[in-house]
C-alpha positions in Angstrom: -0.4 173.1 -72.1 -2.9 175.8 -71.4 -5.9 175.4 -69.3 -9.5 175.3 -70.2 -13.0 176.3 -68.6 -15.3 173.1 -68.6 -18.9 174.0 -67.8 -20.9 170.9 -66.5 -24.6 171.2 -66.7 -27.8 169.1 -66.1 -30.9 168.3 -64.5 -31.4 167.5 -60.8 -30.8 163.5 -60.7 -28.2 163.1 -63.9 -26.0 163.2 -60.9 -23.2 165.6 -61.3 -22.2 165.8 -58.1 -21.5 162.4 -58.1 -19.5 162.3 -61.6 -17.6 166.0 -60.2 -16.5 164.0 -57.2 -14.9 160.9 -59.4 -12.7 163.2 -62.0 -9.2 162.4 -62.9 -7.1 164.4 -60.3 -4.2 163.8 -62.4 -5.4 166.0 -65.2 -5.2 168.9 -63.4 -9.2 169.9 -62.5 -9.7 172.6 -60.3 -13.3 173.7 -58.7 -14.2 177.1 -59.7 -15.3 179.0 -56.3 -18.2 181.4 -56.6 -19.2 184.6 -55.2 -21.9 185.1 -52.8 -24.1 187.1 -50.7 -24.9 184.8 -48.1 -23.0 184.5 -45.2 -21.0 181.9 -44.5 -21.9 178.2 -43.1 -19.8 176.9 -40.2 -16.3 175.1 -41.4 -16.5 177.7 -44.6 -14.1 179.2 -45.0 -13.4 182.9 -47.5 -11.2 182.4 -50.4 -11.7 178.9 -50.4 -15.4 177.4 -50.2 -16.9 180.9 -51.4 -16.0 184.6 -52.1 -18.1 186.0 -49.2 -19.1 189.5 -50.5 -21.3 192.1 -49.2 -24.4 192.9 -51.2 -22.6 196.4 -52.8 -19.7 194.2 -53.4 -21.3 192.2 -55.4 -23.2 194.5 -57.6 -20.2 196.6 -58.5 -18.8 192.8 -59.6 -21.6 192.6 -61.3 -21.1 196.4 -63.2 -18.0 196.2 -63.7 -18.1 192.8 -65.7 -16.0 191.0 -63.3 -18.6 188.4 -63.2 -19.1 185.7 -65.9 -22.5 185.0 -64.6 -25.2 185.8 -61.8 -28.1 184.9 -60.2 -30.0 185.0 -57.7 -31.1 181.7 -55.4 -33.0 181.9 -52.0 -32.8 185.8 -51.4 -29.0 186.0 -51.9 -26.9 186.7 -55.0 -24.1 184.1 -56.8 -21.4 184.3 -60.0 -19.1 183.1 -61.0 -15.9 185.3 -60.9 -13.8 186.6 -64.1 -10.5 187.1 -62.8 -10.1 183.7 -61.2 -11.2 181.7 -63.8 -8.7 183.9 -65.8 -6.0 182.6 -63.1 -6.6 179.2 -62.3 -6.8 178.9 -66.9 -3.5 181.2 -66.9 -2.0 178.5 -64.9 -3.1 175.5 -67.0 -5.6 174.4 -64.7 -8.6 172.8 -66.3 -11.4 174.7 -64.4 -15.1 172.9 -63.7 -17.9 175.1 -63.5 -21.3 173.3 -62.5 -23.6 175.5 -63.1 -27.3 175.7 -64.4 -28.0 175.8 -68.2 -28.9 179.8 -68.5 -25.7 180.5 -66.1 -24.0 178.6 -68.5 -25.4 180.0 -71.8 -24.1 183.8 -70.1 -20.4 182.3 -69.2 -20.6 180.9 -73.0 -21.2 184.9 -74.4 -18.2 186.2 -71.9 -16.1 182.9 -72.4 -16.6 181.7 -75.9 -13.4 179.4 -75.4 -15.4 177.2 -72.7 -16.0 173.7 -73.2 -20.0 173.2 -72.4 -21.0 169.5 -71.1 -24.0 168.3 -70.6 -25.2 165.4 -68.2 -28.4 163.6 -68.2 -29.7 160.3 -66.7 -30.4 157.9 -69.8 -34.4 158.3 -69.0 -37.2 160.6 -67.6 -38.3 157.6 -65.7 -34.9 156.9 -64.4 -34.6 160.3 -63.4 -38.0 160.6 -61.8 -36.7 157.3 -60.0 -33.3 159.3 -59.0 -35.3 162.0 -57.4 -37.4 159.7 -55.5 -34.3 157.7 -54.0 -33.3 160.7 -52.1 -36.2 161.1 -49.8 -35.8 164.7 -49.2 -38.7 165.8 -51.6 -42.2 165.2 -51.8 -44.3 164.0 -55.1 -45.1 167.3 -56.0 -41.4 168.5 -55.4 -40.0 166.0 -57.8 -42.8 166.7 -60.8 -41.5 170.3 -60.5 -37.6 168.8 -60.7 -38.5 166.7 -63.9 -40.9 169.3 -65.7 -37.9 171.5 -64.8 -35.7 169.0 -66.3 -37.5 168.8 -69.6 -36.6 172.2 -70.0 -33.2 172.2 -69.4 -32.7 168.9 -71.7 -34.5 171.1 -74.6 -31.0 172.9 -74.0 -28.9 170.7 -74.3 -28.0 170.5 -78.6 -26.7 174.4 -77.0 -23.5 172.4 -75.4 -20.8 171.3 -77.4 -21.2 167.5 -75.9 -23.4 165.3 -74.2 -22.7 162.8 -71.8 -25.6 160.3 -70.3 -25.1 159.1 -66.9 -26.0 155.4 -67.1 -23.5 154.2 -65.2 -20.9 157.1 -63.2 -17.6 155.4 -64.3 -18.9 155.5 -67.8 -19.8 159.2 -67.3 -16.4 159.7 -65.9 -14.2 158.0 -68.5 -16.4 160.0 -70.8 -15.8 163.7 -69.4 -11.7 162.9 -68.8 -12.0 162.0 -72.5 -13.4 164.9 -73.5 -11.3 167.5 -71.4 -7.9 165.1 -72.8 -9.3 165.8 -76.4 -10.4 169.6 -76.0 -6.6 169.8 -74.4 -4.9 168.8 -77.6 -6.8 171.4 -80.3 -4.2 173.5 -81.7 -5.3 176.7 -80.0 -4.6 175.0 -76.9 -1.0 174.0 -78.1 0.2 177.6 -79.2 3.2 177.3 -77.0 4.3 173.7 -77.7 3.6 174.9 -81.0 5.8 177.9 -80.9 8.7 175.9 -79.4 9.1 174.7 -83.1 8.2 177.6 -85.9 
């Protein structure tokens, strides 16, 4: 079977990292690695954690389309890389992008064959509550996070499905559903298909 690109989106506290970390192995998921600016924390490692790039090396990525999407966080640049997605879909993996809604939208223009997910808590409140639960923010923090949120959930009838997170093995059974479905569309199966004709 060939492989797919699976973008995963959604607000902070729908809890993605969470689902990311509970996927099926056995169906052949595979992290997509970014490119960055930013140097490398200790235990990271090139090739494997990031693509540690220099600034030039990144914007010629970035001119030469070799980059599905871009942007910039804290001072340093990130994207997400063409020709390894390319690969790691070459070689029937089923590649998971978790990335923000307009990162996303940009992969969707440059990768029309992408499967767009969305993830959301089942409320506002029990996001807001989500939020709260990690202590690393104050009140004002988290009002940002959720006014953020409603934005990004305005977004989300831009995705092909949407999955609340009420409960993570729900979430879970959902997403391995959707990736075993999207897996089986005939342009997918060409060559199982052209085994017969």
């Amino acid at each position: 079977m060939e492989g797919m690109l699976v973008i995963i989106s959604g607000p902070s506290g729908s809890g993605k990292g969470t689902v990311l970390q509970q996927l099926d192995p056995g169906m052949g998921y595979a992290r997509s690695v970014s490119v960055t600016t930013r140097p490398p924390r200790e235990g990271e490692k090139d090739n494997r954690d990031y693509f540690f790039r220099s600034e030039d090396e990144f914007v010629k990525m970035r001119q030469n389309n070799e980059l599905l999407e871009h942007a910039v966080y804290v001072g340093h640049y990130y994207g997400t890389p063409r020709a390894y997605v390319e690969e790691m879909v070459a070689a029937g993996k089923v590649v998971v992008l978790e990335i923000e809604v307009n990162g996303a939208l940009q992969v969707r223009e440059k990768f029309p064959e992408a499967v767009l997910i969305f993830l959301m808590p089942p409320t506002i409140a029990e996001c807001a509550r989500r939020l709260a639960n990690r202590n690393t923010e104050g009140p004002d923090i988290i009002e940002d996070r959720l006014k953020k949120a409603r934005a990004e959930i305005a977004l989300a009838p831009r995705y092909d499905y949407v999955v609340i997170n009420d409960e993570v093995p729900c979430a879970v059974a959902s997403i391995n559903t959707i990736v075993a479905s999207e897996r089986l569309r005939p342009g997918r199966m060409r060559k199982v298909i052209e085994n017969f004709i």
